[in-house]
C-alpha positions as CSV (number, residue, x, y, z in Angstrom):
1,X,-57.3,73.3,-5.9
2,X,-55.4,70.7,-6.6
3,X,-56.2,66.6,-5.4
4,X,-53.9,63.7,-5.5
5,X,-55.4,59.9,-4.7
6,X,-52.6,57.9,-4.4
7,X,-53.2,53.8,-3.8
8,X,-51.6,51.1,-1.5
9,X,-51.4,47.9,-1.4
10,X,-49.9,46.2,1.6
11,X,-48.8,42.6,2.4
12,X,-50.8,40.7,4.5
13,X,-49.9,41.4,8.5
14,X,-47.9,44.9,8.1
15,X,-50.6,47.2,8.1
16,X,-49.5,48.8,11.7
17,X,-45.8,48.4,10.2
18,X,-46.9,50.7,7.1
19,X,-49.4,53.1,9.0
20,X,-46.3,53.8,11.3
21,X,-43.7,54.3,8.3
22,X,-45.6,55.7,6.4
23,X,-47.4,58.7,8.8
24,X,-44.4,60.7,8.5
25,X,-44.6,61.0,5.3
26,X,-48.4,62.2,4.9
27,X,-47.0,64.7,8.3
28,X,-44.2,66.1,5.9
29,X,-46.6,67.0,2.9
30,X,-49.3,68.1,5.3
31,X,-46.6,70.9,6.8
32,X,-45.2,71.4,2.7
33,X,-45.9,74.7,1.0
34,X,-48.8,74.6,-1.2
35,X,-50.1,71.5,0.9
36,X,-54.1,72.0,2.0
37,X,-54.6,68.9,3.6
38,X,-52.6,65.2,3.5
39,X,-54.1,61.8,4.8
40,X,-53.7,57.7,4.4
41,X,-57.2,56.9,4.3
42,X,-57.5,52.8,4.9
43,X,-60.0,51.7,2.2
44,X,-62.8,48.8,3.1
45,X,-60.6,46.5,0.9
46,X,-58.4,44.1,2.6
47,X,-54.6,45.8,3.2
48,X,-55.7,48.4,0.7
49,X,-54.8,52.5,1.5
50,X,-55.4,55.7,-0.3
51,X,-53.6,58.9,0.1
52,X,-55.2,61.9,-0.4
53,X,-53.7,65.2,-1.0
54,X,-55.1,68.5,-1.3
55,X,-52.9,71.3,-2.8
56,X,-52.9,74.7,-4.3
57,X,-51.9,73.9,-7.3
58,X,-50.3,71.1,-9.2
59,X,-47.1,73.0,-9.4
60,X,-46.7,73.3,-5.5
61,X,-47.5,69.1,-5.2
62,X,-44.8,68.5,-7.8
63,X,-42.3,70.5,-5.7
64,X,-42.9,68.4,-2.9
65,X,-43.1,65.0,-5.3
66,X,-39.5,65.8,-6.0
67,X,-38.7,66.1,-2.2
68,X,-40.7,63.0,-1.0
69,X,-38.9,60.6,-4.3
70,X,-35.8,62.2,-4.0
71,X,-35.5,62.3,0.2
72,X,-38.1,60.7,2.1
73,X,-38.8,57.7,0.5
74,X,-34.6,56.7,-0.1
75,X,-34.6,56.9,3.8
76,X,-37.4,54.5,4.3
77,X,-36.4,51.3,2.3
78,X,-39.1,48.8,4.6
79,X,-41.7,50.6,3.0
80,X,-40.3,48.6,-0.5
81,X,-41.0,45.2,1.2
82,X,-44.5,45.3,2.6
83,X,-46.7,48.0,0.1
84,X,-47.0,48.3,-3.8
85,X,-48.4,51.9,-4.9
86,X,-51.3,50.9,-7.2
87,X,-50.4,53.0,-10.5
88,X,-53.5,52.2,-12.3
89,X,-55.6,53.2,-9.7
90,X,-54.1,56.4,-8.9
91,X,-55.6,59.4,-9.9
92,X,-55.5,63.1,-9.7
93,X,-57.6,66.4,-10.9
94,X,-59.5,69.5,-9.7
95,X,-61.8,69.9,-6.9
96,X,-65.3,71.1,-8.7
97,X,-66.8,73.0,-5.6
């Protein structure tokens, strides 16, 4: 099995305007082929989100990578003004049990 942690950031005050643009999105990925589970966990940091993906393989999360850069996220251009993904802090591997 296959986990992706993406992290947010999001600007002070927008945290219902990103939970609501960005549910959608975690929806479409949890309905994808491949896709195990898909949820926007809201850390204990101040405006601070992961999003954790399960998937079958890294192959099948790719696939829908391509889908949500290339067709969901283009469609949703507020998200660019109110989060930052957290690059260094993103991370991904195997599940281990």
């Amino acid at each position: 099995m296959f986990v992706d942690l993406s992290f947010f950031a999001v600007a002070e005050g927008h945290a219902e305007d990103y939970e609501a643009a960005f549910a959608p999105i975690v929806a479409r990925a949890a309905e994808a082929p491949g896709c195990l589970s898909s949820e926007l966990v809201r850390l204990t940091e101040e405006g601070r989100y992961c999003w954790v993906e399960r998937w079958v393989s890294r192959e099948a999360h790719l696939e829908f990578n391509e889908f949500l850069f290339g067709e969901l996220l283009p469609g949703i251009p507020q998200l660019n003004d109110i989060v930052t993904r957290l690059v260094e802090r993103d991370a991904e591997g195997m599940l281990v049990r």
